[in-house]
N, C-alpha and C positions, 0 to 999 in steps of 0.2 A: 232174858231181860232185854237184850238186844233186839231178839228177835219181837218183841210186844214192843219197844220203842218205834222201830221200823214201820211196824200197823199202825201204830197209833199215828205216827206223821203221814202215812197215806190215807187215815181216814181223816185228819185235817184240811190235809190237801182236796179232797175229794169234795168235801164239806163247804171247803172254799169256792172252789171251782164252779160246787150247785149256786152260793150263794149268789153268785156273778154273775152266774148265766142267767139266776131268776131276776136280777137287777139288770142285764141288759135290756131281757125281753120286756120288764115293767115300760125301761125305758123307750123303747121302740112302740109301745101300745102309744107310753105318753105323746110319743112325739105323731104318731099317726093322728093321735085325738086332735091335738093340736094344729096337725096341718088339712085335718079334717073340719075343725072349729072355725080355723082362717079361711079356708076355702068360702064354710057358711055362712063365715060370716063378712066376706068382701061387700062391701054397695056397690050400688048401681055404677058410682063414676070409674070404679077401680076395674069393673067386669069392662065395663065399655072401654075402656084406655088399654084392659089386655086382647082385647078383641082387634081393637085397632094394632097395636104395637107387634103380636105374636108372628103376624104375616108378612109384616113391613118388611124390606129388603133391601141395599142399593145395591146398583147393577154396576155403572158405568161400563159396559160393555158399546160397541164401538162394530158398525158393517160399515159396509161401503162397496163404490167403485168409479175408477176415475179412465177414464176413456179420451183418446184423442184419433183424429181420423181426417185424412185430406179427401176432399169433393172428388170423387173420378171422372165429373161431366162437369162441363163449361158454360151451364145451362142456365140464366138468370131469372130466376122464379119470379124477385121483383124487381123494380129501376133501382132501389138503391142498393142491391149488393150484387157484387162480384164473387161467387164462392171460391172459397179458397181450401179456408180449414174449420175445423167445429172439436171443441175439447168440453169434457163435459167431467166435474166432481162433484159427487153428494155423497153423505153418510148422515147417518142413523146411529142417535146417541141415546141408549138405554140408560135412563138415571133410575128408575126407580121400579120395585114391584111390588103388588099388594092384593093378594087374596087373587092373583092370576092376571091382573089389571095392572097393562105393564106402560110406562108413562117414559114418552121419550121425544126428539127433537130432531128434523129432519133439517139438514142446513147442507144447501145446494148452489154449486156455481157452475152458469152455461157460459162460454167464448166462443164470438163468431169473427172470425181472421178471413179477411177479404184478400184475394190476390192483385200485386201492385204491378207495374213494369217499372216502378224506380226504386223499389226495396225491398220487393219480393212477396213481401204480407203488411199489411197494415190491418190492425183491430178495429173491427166494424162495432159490435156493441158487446156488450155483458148483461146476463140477467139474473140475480138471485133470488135464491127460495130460502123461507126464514120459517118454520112450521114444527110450533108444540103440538103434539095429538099424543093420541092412547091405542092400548090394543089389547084385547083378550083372546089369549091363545087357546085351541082344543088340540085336540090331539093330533089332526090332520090341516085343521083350516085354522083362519081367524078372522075376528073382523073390527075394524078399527075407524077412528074418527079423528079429523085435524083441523085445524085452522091455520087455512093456507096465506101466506102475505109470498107474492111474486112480482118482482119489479124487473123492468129493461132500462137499460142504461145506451143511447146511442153515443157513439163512441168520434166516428170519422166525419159526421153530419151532424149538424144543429138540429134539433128540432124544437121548433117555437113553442108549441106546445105544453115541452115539457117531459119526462118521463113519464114510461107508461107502467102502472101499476094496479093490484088489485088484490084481493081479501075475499076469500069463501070458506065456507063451513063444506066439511068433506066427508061422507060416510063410506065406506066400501067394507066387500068381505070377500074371502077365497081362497085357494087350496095356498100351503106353505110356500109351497118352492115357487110359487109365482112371485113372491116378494124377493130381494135381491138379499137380502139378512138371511134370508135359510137356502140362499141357492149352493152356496160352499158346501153346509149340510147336508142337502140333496146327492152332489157326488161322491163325496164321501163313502154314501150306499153304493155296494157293485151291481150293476145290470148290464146286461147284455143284450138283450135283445131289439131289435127296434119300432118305434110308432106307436108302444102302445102306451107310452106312459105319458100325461096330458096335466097340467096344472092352469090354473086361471084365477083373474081377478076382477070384480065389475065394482067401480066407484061412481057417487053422484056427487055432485056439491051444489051451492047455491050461493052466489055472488053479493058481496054486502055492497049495497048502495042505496044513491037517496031516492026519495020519492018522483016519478017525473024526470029522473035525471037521462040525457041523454047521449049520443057519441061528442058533441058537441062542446057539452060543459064538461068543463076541466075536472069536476070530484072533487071530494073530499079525502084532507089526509090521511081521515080515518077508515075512509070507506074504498074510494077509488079513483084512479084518474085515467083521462084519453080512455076508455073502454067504456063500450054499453053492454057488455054480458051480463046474463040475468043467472042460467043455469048451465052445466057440462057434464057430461056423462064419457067415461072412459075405461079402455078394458084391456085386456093382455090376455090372449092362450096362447100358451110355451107348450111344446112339444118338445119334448127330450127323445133324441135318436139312439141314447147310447152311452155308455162307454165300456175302454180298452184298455184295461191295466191305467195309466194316468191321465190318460188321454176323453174327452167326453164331447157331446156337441147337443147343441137344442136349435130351435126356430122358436121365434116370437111375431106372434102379428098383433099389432098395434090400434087401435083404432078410438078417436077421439071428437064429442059433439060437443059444439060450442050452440048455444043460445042466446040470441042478440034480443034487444029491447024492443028492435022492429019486425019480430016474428022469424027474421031469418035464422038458417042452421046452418053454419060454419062445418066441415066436416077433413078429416084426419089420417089417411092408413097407411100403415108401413110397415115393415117384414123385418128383424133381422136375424140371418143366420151366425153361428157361434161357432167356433172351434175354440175348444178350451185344453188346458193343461194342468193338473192341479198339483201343486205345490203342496209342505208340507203345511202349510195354514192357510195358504190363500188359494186364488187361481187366477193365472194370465190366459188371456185369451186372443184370438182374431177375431173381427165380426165383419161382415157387411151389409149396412143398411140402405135400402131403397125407400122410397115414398110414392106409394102409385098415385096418393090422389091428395091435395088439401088444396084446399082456400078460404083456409086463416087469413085475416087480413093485417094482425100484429106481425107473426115470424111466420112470414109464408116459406115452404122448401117443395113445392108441387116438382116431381120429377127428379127428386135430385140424389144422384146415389154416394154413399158416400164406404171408403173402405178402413180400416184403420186396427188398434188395439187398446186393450182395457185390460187395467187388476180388477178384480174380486175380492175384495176383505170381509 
């Protein structure tokens, strides 16, 4: 009797067990139907709002590099400076990403330190870069757009005029590691060998201002002031030499075409070699920069070499 009590609680059990599993599986078809039905039946606002939302990202990621460097030559490009020193910080503030289109803010400060004989250095001017743009990455390259606002500030002289500023729209495209956000990443990778490895950038922009306006009239605060440029075009090939266990080094040659209202072209070029050291997140470096050729007429440096050191962030 036992022994048929025994069976019979394992066919209950058994019994139960099917009933369970047949009421799970019911329920997992149900809930399929269902999120099959919601699927069918989303509208158009709710497809398009997951379309938009799915990709969306923030970044707040953060490059940069802050560089300072005293003049090696005594050589005065124009009448009003005495080279002394030149420090230069920008970064590259990643806010947001979307469907690969990554939306971020380039905010830059140059200091030009004139040498004194009664206090050693006095601040010649300051000039800042204020610039929302975008950029869509591929695998190797990218290419991106900004809107450039760059103002100069004279610092040790008056100028009646006024500060000198200005506003362009900026497209460019080019291999990664030519941008200074992926040069940390770039070493990162071991290579050894040298000369063969080449990265580059070609930018154009175009100058917002008014109709007829020219070196003369002051601009608009919307548009520009003290400047007649109309168009600029500028470029970067970096050659990477190398690296050595931590150690790495590149060349850069520089070169930059300005566009005046009166057909002239302003013209730009400079070198600078790099010895780098990479650190666990950043990299410090040495560099030294020359200028074989310019006459720019805002921040002319025609000849002027300068040696110094920079982080990488």
């Amino acid at each position: 009797m036992l022994r048929f009590a025994h069976l019979g609680c394992a066919c209950l059990f058994t019994f139960g067990i099917s009933i369970a599993s047949a009421d799970a599986s019911a329920f997992d078809v149900a809930s399929s139907d269902s999120s099959s039905s919601s699927d069918y039946e989303r509208g158009p606002l709710s497809t398009a709002w997951h379309w938009v939302a799915d990709d969306f990202e923030v970044l707040m990621d953060t490059h940069g590099q802050v560089t300072f460097a005293p003049y090696v030559n005594a050589r005065q490009p124009r009448n009003d400076f005495s080279p002394g020193y030149k420090s230069d910080f920008y970064a590259y503030v990643d806010f947001f990403s979307w469907k690969g289109l990554i939306s971020n803010w380039l905010i830059a400060n140059t200091t030009e330190i004139e040498r004194s004989d009664s206090s050693g250095f006095q601040l010649h001017r300051i000039s800042y870069t204020l610039t929302p743009g975008y950029r869509y990455e591929f695998d190797t390259w990218i290419i991106s757009g900004l809107l450039l606002h760059e103002c100069i500030h004279s610092i040790d002289h008056a100028n009646t005029a006024g500060a000198v500023w200005w506003n362009s729209f900026e497209f460019g495209f080019g291999s990664k590691a030519a941008y200074q956000q992926f040069l940390v990443q770039r070493y990162r990778k071991p290579f050894n060998d040298f000369w063969s490895h080449f990265d580059y950038q070609v930018n154009a922009g175009a100058f917002l201002h008014a109709s007829g306006q020219s070196f003369k009239d002051p601009g608009s605060i919307w548009l520009g002031q003290n400047t007649d440029y109309r168009y600029e075009e500028f470029a970067l090939l970096r050659t990477h030499l190398g690296r050595w266990h931590n150690w790495g080094s590149y060349v850069d040659v520089n070169q930059h075409d300005w566009y005046r209202a009166n057909g002239v072209i302003e013209q730009k070029w400079s070198v600078d070699a790099n010895v780098l050291l990479m650190g666990k997140a950043n990299v410090a470096a040495i560099y030294y920069s020359y200028v074989f050729f310019d006459d720019n007429i805002v921040d002319n440096e025609n000849r002027l070499g300068s040696a110094g050191f920079k982080i990488v962030f």
